[in-house]
C-alpha positions as CSV (number, residue, x, y, z in Angstrom):
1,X,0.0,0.0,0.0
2,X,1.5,3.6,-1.2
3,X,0.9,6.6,0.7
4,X,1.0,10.3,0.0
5,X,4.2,12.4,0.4
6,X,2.3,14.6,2.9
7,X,1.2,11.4,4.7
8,X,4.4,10.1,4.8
9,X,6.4,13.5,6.3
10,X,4.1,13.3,9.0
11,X,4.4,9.8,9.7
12,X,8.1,10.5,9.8
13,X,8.0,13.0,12.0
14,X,6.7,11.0,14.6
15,X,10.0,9.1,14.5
16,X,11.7,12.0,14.9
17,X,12.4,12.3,11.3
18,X,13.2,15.8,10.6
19,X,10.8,17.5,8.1
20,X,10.0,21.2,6.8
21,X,6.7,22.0,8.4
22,X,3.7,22.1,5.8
23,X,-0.2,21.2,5.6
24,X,-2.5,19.4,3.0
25,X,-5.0,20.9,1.0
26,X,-8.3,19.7,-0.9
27,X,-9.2,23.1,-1.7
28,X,-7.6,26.5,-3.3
29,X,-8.7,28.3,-0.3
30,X,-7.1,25.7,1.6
31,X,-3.9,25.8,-0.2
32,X,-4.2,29.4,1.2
33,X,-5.1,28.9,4.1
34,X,-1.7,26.6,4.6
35,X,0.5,29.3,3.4
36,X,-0.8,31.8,6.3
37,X,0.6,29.1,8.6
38,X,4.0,28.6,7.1
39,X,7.2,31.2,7.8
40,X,7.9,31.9,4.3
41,X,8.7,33.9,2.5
42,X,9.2,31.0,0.1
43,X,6.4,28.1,-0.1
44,X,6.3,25.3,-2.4
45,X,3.3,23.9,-3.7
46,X,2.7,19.7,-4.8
47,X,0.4,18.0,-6.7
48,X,-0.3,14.8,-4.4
49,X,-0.2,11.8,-6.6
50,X,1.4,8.0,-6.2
51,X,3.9,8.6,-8.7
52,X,7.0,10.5,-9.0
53,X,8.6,13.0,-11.3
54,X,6.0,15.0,-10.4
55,X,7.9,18.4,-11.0
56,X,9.0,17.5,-14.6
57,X,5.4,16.6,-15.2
58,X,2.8,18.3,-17.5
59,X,-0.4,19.0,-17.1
60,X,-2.8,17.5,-19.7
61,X,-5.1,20.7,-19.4
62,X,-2.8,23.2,-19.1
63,X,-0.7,22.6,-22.5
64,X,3.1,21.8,-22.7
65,X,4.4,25.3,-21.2
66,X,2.7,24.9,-18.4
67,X,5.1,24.2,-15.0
68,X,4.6,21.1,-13.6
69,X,3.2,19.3,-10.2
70,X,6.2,21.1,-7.8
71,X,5.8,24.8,-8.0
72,X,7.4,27.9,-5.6
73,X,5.6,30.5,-4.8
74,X,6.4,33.6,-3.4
75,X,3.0,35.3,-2.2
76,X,-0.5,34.2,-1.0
77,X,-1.4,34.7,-5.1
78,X,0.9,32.7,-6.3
79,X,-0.1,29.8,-4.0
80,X,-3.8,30.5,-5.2
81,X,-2.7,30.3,-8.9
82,X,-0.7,27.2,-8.7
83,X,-3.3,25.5,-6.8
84,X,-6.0,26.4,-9.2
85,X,-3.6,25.4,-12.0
86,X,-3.4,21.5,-10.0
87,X,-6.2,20.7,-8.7
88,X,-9.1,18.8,-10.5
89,X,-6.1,18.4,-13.5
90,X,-4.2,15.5,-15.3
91,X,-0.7,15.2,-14.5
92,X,1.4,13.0,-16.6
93,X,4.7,12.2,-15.4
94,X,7.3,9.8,-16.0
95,X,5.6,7.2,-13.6
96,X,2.0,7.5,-14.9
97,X,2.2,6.8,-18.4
98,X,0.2,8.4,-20.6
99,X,-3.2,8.6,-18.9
100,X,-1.7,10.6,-16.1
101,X,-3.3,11.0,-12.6
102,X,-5.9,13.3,-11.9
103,X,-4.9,15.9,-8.7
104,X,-7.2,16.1,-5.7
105,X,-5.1,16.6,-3.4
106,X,-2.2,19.3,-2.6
107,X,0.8,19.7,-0.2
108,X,2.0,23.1,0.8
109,X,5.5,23.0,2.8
110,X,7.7,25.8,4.3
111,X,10.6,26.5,1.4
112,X,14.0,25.5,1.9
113,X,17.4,26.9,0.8
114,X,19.2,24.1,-0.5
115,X,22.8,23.4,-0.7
116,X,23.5,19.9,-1.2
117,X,21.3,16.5,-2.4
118,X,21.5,13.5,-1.4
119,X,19.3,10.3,-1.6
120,X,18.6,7.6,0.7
121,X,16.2,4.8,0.7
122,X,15.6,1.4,2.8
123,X,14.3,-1.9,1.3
124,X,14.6,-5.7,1.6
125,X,17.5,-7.4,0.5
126,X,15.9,-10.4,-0.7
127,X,19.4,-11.7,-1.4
128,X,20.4,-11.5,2.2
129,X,17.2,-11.3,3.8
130,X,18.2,-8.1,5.8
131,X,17.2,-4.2,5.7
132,X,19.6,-2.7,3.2
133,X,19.9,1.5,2.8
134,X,20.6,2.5,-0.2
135,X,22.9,5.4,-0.6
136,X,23.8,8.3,-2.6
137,X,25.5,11.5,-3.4
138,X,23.3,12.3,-6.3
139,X,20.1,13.2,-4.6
140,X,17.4,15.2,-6.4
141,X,17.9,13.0,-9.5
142,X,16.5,9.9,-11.1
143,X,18.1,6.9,-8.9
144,X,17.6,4.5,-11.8
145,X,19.7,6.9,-14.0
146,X,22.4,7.2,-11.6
147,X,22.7,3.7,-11.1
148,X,22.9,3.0,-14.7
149,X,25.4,5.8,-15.8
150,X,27.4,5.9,-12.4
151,X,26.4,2.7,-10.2
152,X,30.0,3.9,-8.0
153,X,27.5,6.9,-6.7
154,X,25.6,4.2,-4.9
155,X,26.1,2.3,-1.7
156,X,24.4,-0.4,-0.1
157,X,24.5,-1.3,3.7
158,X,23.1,-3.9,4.8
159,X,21.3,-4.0,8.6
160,X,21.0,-7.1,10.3
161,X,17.1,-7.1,12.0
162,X,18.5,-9.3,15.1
163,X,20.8,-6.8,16.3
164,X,18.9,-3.6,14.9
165,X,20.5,-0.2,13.7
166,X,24.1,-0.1,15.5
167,X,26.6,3.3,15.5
168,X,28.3,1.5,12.9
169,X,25.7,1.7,10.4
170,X,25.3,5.5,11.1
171,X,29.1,6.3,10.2
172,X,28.7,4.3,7.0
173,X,25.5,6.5,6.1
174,X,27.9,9.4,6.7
175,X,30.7,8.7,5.2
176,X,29.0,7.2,2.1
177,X,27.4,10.7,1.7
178,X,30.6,12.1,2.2
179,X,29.6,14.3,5.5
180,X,31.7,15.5,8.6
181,X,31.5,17.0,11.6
182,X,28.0,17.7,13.0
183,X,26.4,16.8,9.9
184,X,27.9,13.2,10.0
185,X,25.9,13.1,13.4
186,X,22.9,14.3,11.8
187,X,23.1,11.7,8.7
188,X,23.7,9.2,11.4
189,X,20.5,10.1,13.5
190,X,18.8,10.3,10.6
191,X,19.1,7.3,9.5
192,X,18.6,5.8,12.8
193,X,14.8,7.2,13.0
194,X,14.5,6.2,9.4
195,X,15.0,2.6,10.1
196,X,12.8,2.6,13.3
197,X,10.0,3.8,11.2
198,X,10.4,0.9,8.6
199,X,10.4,-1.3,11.3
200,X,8.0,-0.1,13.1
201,X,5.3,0.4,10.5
202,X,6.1,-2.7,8.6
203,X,7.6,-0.7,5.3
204,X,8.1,-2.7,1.9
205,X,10.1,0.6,0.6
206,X,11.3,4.3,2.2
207,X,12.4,6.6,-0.1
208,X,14.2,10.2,0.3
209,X,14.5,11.6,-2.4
210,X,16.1,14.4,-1.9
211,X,17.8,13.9,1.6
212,X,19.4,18.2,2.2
213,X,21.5,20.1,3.4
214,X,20.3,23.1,4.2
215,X,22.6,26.4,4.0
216,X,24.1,27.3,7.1
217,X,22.3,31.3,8.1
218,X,24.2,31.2,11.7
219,X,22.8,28.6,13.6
220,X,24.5,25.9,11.6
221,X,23.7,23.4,8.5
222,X,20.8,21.3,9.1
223,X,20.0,17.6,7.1
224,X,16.1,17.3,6.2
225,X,13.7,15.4,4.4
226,X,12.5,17.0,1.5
227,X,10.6,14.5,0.0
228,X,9.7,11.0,1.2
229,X,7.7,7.6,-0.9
230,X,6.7,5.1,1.8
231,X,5.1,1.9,0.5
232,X,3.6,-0.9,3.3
233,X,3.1,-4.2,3.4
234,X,-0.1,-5.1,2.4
235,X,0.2,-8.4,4.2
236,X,1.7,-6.6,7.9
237,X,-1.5,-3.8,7.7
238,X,-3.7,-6.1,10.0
239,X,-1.0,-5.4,12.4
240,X,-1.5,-1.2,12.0
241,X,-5.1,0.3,11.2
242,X,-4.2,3.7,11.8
243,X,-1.7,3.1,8.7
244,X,-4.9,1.5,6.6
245,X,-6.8,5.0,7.5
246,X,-4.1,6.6,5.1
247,X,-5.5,4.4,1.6
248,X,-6.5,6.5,-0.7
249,X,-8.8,4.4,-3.0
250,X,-8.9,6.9,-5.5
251,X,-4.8,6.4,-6.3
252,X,-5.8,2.5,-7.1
253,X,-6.4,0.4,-10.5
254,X,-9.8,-0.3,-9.8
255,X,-9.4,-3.8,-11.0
256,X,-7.0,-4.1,-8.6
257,X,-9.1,-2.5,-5.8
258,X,-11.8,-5.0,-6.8
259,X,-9.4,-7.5,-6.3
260,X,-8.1,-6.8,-3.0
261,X,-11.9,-6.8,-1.8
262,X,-11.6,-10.9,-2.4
263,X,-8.1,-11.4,-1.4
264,X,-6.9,-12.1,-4.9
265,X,-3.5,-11.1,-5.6
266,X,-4.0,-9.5,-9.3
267,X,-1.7,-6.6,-10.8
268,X,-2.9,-5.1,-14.7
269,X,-0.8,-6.1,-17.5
270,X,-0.6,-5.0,-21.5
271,X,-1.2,-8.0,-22.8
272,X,-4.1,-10.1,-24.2
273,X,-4.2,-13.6,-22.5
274,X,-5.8,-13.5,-18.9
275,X,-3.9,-15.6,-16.4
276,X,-5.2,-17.4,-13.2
277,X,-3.3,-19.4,-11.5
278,X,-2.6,-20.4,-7.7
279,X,0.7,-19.6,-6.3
280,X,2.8,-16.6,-7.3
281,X,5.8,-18.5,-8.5
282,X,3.4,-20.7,-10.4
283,X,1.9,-17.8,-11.8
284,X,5.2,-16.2,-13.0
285,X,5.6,-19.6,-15.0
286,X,3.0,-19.1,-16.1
287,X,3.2,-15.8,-17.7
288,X,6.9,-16.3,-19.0
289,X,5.1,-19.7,-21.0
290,X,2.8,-17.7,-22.5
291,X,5.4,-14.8,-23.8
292,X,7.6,-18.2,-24.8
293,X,4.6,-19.1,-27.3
294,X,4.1,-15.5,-28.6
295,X,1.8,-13.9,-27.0
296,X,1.5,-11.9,-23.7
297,X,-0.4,-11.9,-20.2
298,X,-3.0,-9.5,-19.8
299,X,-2.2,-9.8,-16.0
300,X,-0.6,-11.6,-13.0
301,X,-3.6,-13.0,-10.5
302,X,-3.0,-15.6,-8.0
303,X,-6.3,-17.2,-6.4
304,X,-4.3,-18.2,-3.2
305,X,-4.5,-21.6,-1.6
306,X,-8.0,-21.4,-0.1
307,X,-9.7,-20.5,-3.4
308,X,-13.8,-21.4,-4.0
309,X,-16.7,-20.7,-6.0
310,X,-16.5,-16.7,-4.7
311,X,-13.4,-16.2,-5.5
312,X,-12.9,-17.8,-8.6
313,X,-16.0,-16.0,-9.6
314,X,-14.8,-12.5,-8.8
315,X,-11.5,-13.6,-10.7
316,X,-13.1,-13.9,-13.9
317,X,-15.2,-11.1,-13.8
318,X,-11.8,-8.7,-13.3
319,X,-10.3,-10.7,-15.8
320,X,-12.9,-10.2,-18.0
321,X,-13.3,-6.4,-17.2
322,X,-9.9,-5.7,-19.4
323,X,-11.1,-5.4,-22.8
324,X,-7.7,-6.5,-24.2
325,X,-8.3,-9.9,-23.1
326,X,-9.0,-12.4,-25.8
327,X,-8.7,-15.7,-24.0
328,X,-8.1,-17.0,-20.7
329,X,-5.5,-19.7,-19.2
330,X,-6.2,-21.4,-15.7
331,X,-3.7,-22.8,-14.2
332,X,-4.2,-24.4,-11.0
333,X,-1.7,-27.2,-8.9
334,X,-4.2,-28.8,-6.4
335,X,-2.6,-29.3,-3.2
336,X,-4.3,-27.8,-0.2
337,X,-7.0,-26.5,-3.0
338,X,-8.5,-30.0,-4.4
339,X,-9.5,-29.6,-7.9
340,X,-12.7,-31.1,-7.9
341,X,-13.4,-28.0,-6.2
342,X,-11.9,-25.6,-8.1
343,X,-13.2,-27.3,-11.2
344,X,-17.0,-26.9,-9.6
345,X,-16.1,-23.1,-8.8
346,X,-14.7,-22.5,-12.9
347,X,-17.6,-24.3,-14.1
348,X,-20.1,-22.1,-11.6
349,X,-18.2,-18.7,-12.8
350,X,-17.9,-19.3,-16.6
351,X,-21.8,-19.7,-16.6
352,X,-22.7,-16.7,-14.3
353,X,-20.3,-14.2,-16.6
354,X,-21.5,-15.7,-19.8
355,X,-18.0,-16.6,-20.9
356,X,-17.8,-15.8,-24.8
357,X,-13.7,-16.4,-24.9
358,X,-11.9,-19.5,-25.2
359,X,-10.6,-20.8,-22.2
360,X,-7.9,-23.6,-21.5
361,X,-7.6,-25.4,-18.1
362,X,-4.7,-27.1,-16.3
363,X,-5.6,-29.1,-13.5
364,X,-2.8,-31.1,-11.5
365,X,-2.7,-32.3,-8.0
366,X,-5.7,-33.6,-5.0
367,X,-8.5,-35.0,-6.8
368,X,-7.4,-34.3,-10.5
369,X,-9.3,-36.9,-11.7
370,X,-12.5,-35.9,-10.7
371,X,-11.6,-32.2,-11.2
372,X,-11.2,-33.2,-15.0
373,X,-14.5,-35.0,-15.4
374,X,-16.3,-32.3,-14.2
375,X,-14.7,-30.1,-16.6
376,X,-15.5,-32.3,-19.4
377,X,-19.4,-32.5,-18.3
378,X,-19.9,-28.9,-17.7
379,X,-21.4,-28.5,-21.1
380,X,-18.8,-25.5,-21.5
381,X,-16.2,-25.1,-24.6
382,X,-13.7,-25.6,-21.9
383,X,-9.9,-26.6,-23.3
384,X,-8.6,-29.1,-21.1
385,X,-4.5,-29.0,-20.9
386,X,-2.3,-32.2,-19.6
387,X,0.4,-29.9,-18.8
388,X,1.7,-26.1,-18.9
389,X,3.5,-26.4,-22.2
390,X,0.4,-28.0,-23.6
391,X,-1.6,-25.3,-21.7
392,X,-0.1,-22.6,-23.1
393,X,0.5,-23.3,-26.7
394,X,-3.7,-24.2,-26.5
395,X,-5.1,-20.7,-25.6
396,X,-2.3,-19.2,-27.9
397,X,-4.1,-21.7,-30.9
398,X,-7.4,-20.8,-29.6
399,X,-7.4,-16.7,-29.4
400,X,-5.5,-17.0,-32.6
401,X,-8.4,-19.5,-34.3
402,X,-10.8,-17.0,-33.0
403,X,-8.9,-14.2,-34.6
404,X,-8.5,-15.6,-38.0
């Protein structure tokens, strides 16, 4: 689960994180309002969407001159005119593709004076199973650029969860960013309160992008946050419903907001060949088999392990709510799932959302057998498959039959 920037600062904060100070806004007069309780005399106004690049994007309504979803502003008016320009808009960034995201939502912070940019992010190592920081001088920047044109900018560290976030760790943030003196402590705290809050609120990904230094006016160089992309883990939120109360529904692929409703693990794809399968790795087979035989998967869903009628039902209906899909592949290994039952369950949804593509099953495991024969007696143009070669190279000969 993604939340907003402004969402994120101030969960931050409550770790201690140090942030410029800054309100949300629905509204124009809002936006205003948030500026009358900021210092100034510079403000800086965000369009509030889950993507980035936000400040090189453009604003489908507004033409290509327009500035983009990170604006200054000087005075009270300026605020009110880049507000009005944002909200109720498209912005297309790097991140949104071409459809853009539509702003309902602003953040209004306190300006900074910059001096230097840094980036730092925390993540799983799935290689070593541990919390890893990622590190770099080139904050303010693309990271994926920087770690394709100068991959020597970047550092990793790697925290073991057992013993936690040790002094250590703190001096290698610092000196990876190359920072002395007080602001090597402040780097080092930093990242200190950084890691308890991805600990503490079960984080999938924290990003800081950029990580300042702010320019010493006499009472000495401070580090800050100036932007921040947290992302949970969806399977930890039962564990934190005051982080749930931060979803913003409106940010989400509704088919994959449908599909969260039923548990079903299903991400949107380009391609024309609906996939449901049980298991994720299975699933990711099952995808690569069907690019191997020329054509592509419409989407990723994986039923789970307790699948039935309900959810199988709900899978083909958001399957089948993607226009680009021409056929459908099942792919199901019966283990805890018995696939008399998830045979009953395919039969029971193809009928209730009048299937009219073709549709090619693979059924292996607990009661495969009977699974089969029900298949066969349904009455439906269902494709039976032995295995997931066979599977594969059947709905890729059906959608193209149906084609032709």
């Amino acid at each position: 689960m993604n939340i907003h920037e402004y969402q994120a600062k101030e969960l931050l904060a409550k770790f201690g994180v140090p942030v410029p100070a800054g309100f949300a806004a629905l509204t124009v007069e809002e936006a205003v309002e948030a500026s009358k309780k900021l210092p100034g005399p510079l403000y800086v106004v965000k369009a509030q969407i889950h993507a980035g690049g936000r400040g090189k994007g453009k604003f489908v309504e507004l033409g290509p001159d327009a500035k983009g979803g990170v604006r200054l502003a000087k005075t009270e008016d300026e605020v009110r005119a880049a507000a009005t320009d944002m909200l109720g808009n498209t912005l297309v960034t790097i991140q949104t593709g071409d459809a853009g995201k539509q702003v309902n939502r602003l953040y209004v912070t306190d300006g900074v004076d910059i001096d230097k940019e840094f980036y730092l992010a925390l993540t799983l190592n799935r290689t070593t199973g541990r919390v890893m920081m990622v590190v770099s001088t080139e904050g303010g920047m693309d990271i994926e650029a920087v770690a394709h044109d100068t991959p020597e900018k970047i550092q990793s560290i790697d925290i073991d969860q057992a013993t936690g976030f040790m002094p250590h760790h703190g001096r290698a943030v610092a000196a990876a960013l190359k920072l002395t003196g007080d602001l090597a402590k402040q780097a080092a705290n930093t990242a200190s309160k950084l890691y308890d809050a991805f600990m503490g609120t079960d984080a999938e990904q924290i990003e800081i992008n950029p990580l300042a230094v702010t320019k010493d006016t006499g009472s000495g160089a401070k580090l800050m946050v100036l932007d921040a992309k947290v992302a949970f883990d969806g399977n930890a939120l039962f564990r934190h419903k005051d982080l749930l109360e931060l979803r913003d529904e409106t940010e989400e692929d509704p088919a994959e907001l449908e599909a969260s409703k039923y548990d079903l693990a299903y991400i949107k794809l380009d391609g024309d060949i609906g996939c449901m399968v049980n298991g994720a790795g299975l699933a990711m087979a099952t995808m690569d088999i069907i690019k191997l035989n020329g054509m592509f998967p419409a989407n990723f869903l994986d039923v789970g392990g307790g699948a039935n009628k309900e959810k199988v039902t709900a899978a083909f209906k958001i399957i089948l709510a993607d226009p680009n899909v021409k056929g459908i592949l099942v792919n199901i290994f019966g283990g805890i799932m018995k696939c008399d039952i998830i045979a009953d369950g395919i039969v029971a949804a193809a009928k209730e959302v009048n299937l009219s593509v073709p549709l090619v099953v693979r059924l292996e495991g607990t009661n495969v057998e009977k699974g089969k024969e029900i298949l066969a007696n349904s009455g439906l143009a269902i494709v039976p498959a032995n295995d997931l070669g066979d599977a594969a190279k059947k709905i890729v000969a059906e959608v193209q039959k149906v084609a032709a």
